[in-house]
PLY file of the C-alpha trace (Angstrom):
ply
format ascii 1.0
element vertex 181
property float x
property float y
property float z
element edge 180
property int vertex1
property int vertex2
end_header
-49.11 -63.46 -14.23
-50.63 -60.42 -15.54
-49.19 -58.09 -17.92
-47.16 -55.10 -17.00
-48.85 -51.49 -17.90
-46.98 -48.97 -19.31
-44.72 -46.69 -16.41
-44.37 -43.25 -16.75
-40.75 -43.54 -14.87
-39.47 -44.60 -11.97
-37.62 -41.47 -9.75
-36.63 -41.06 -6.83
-38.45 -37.73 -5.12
-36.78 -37.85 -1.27
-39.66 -34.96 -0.17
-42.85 -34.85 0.38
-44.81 -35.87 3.51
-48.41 -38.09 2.92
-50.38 -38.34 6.12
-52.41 -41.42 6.02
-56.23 -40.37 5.24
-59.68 -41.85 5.40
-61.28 -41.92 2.26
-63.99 -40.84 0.96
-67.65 -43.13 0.94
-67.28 -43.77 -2.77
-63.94 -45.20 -2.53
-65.15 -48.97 -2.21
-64.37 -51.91 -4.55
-60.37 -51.29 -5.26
-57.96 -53.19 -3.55
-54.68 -53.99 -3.50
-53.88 -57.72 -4.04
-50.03 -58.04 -4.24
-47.87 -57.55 -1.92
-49.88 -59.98 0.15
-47.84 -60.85 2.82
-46.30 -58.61 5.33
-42.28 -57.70 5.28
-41.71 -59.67 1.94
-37.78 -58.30 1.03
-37.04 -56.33 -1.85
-32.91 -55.59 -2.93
-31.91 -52.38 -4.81
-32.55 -52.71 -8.29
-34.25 -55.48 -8.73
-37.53 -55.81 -10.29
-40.81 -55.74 -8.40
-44.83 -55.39 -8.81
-47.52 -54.00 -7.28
-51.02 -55.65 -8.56
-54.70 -54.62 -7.67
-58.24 -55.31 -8.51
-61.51 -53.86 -9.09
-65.21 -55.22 -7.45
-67.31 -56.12 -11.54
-70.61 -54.83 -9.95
-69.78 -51.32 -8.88
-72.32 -48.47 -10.21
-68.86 -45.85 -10.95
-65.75 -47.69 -11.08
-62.48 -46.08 -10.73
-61.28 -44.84 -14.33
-57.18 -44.50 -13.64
-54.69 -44.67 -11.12
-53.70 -41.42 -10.95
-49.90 -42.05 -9.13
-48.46 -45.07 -7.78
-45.69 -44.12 -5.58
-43.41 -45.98 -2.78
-43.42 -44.54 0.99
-41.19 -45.20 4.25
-42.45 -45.61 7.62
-42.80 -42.25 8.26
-45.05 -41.76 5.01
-42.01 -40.00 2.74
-42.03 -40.41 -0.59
-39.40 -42.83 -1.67
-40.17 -43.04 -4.88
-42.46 -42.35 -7.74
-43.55 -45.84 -9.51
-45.59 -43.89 -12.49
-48.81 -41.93 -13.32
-52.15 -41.64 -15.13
-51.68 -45.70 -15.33
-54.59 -47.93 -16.83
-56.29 -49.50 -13.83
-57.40 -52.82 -15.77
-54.45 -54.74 -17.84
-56.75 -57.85 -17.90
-60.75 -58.39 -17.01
-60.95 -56.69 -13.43
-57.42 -56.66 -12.62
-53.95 -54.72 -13.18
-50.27 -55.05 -12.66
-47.42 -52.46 -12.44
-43.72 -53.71 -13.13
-40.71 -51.65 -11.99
-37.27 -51.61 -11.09
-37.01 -51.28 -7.03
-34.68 -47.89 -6.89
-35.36 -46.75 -3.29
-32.23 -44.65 -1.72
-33.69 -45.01 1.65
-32.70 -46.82 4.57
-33.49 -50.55 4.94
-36.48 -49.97 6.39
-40.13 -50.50 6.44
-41.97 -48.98 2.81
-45.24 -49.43 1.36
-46.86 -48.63 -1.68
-49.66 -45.50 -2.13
-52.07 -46.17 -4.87
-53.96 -42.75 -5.76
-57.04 -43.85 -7.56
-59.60 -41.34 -9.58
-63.22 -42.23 -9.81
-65.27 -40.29 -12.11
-66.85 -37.34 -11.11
-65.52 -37.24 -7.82
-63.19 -33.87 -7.23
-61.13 -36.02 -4.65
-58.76 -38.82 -5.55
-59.16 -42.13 -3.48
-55.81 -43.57 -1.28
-55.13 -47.20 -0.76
-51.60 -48.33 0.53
-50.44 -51.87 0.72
-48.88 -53.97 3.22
-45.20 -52.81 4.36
-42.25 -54.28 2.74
-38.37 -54.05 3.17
-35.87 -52.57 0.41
-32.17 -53.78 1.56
-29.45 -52.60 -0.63
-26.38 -54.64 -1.22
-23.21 -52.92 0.34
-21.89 -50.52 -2.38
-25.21 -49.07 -3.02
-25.06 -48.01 0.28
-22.16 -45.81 0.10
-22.79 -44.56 -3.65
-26.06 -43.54 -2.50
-24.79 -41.73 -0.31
-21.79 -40.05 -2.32
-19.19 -41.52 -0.08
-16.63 -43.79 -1.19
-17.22 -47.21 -0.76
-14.28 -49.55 1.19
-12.64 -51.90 -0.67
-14.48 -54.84 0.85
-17.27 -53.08 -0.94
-15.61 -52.14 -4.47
-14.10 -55.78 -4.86
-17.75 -57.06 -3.89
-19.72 -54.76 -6.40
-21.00 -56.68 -9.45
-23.70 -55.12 -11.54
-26.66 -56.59 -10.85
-27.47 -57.70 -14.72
-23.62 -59.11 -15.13
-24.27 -61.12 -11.71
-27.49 -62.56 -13.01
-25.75 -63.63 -16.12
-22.79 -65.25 -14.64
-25.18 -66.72 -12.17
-27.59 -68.19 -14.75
-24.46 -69.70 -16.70
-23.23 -71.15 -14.33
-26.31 -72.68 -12.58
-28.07 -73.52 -15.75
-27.91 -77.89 -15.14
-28.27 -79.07 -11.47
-28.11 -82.17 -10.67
-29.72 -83.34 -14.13
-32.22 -80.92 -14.22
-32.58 -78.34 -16.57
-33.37 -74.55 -14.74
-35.57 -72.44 -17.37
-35.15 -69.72 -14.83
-32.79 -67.98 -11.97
0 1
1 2
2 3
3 4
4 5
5 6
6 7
7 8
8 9
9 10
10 11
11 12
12 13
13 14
14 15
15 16
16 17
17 18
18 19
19 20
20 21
21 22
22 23
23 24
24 25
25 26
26 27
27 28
28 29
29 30
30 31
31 32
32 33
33 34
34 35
35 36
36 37
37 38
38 39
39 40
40 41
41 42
42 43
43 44
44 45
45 46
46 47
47 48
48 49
49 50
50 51
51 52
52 53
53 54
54 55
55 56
56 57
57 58
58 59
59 60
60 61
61 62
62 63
63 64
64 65
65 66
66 67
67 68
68 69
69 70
70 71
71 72
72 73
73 74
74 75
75 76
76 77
77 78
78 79
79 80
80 81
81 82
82 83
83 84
84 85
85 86
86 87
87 88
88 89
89 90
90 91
91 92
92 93
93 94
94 95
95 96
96 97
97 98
98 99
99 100
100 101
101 102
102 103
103 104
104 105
105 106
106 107
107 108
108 109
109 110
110 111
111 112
112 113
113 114
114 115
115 116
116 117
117 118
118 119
119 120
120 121
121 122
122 123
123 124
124 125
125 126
126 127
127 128
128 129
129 130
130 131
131 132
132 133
133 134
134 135
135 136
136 137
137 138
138 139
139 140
140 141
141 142
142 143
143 144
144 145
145 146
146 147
147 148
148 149
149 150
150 151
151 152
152 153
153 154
154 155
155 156
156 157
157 158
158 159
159 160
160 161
161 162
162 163
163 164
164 165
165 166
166 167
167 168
168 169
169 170
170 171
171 172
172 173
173 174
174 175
175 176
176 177
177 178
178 179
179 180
């Protein structure tokens, strides 16, 4: 796996409309290689990546991602993943890592990549394949400022306590030794 860039921050910004645009001639060579599949499913909080490429033989490459942000289906900003990141982590390529914090609906998102290439006044838009953010049941309601139900509340384990007890307790199956979750 590639190595994760620095991020600016990860925020939520609930405003903003972004009309999907044709770019530009110039913007050719970038593309987005992960997510690569369609409706892949994302929960609250938990850690994702967005990773692109770059063509080796183009004349002006693109110098920096300008912003990296997360979109719903009705192209509203979600959330803002970082900016002014370095486009190449590792020969042509580059990774972002980030924690999925999207206060939205379980719905369709996507991710807008603004890209600059040098000497061009207009920044270049690519936007990856839609994915799905589901929360689990108590971020629903605290989201929203409303009280949760009990069901909820007795339900609600933070997520990095959960993975703990989880790991513990999973750590030998059936003879085998997990080195992950």
């Amino acid at each position: 796996m590639l190595g994760a860039v620095g991020i600016v921050c990860a925020q939520e910004h609930p405003y903003g409309d972004n009309p999907p645009r044709v770019n530009p001639d110039y913007c050719i060579g970038f593309r987005i290689t992960y997510p690569a599949e369609s409706n892949k499913t994302y929960h609250f909080g938990e850690m994702a990546h967005v990773a692109w490429e770059v063509d080796h033989d183009l004349p002006k490459p693109p110098d920096v991602i300008t912003r990296i942000r997360i979109l719903n289906k009705d192209q509203q900003n979600t959330q803002t993943i970082g900016e002014n990141i370095t486009i190449h982590t590792y020969d042509n390529k580059g990774v972002a890592t980030f924690p999925i914090l999207v206060h939205d609906s379980v719905d369709l998102q996507h991710y807008r990549i603004m890209v600059n290439y040098p000497g061009n006044a207009v920044h270049c838009v690519f936007e990856s394949l839609p994915f799905i953010v589901e929360h689990r049941t108590v971020e629903r309601y605290t989201s929203l400022d409303t009280p949760a139900p009990p069901f909820a509340v007795a339900n609600a384990v933070p997520i990095d306590a959960h993975a703990a007890a989880h790991h513990h307790s999973t750590n030998r199956i059936r003879g085998y030794k997990r080195h992950h979750i």
